[in-house]
C-alpha positions in Angstrom: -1.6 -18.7 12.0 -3.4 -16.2 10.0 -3.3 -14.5 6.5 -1.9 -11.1 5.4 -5.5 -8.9 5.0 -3.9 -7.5 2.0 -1.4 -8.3 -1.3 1.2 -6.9 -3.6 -0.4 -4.0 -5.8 -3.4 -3.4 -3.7 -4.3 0.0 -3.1 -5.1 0.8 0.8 -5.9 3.7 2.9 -3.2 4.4 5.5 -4.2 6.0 9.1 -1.2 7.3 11.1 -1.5 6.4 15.1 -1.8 9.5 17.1 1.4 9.8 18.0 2.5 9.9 14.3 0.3 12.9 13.2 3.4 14.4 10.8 2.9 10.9 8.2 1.0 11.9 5.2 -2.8 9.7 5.1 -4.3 8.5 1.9 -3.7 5.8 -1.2 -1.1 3.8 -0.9 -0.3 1.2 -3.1 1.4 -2.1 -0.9 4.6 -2.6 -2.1 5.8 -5.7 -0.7 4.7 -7.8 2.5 7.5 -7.8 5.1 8.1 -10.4 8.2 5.6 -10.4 11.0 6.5 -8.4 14.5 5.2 -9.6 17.5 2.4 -11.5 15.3 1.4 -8.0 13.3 1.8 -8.1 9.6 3.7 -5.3 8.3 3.8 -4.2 4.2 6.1 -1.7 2.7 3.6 0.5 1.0 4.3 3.6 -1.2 1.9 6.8 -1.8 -0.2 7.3 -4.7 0.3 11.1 -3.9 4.1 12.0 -3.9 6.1 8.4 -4.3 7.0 8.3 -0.6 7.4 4.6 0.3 7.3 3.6 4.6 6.8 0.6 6.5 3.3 0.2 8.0 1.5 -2.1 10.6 -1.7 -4.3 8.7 -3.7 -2.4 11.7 -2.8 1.4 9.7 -4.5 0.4 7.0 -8.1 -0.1 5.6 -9.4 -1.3 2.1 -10.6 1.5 -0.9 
């Protein structure tokens, strides 16, 4: 079993999937880390830009 990439109050880069070209991209700061799906972390993270908060796959998102 591996490790989450990433940990509370980390700011990350978040990249929509192609299919989800309406989500804003940029800072977010990881909020909390939520259970795995189907062996894929997942964080709730929250935008530096306008306060939004969404759930995102470790996979979306990229170290600043």
């Amino acid at each position: 079993m591996s490790a989450p990439k990433f940990s509370v109050g980390q700011t990350v880069r978040f990249s929509p999937d192609r299919n989800q070209e309406v989500a804003a991209r940029g800072s977010f700061k990881i909020v909390r880390l939520l259970p795995e799906e189907a062996s894929v972390f997942q964080y709730r993270v929250k935008s530096q830009l306008d306060g939004h908060e969404r759930v995102v796959r470790e996979d979306q998102l990229a170290r600043l």
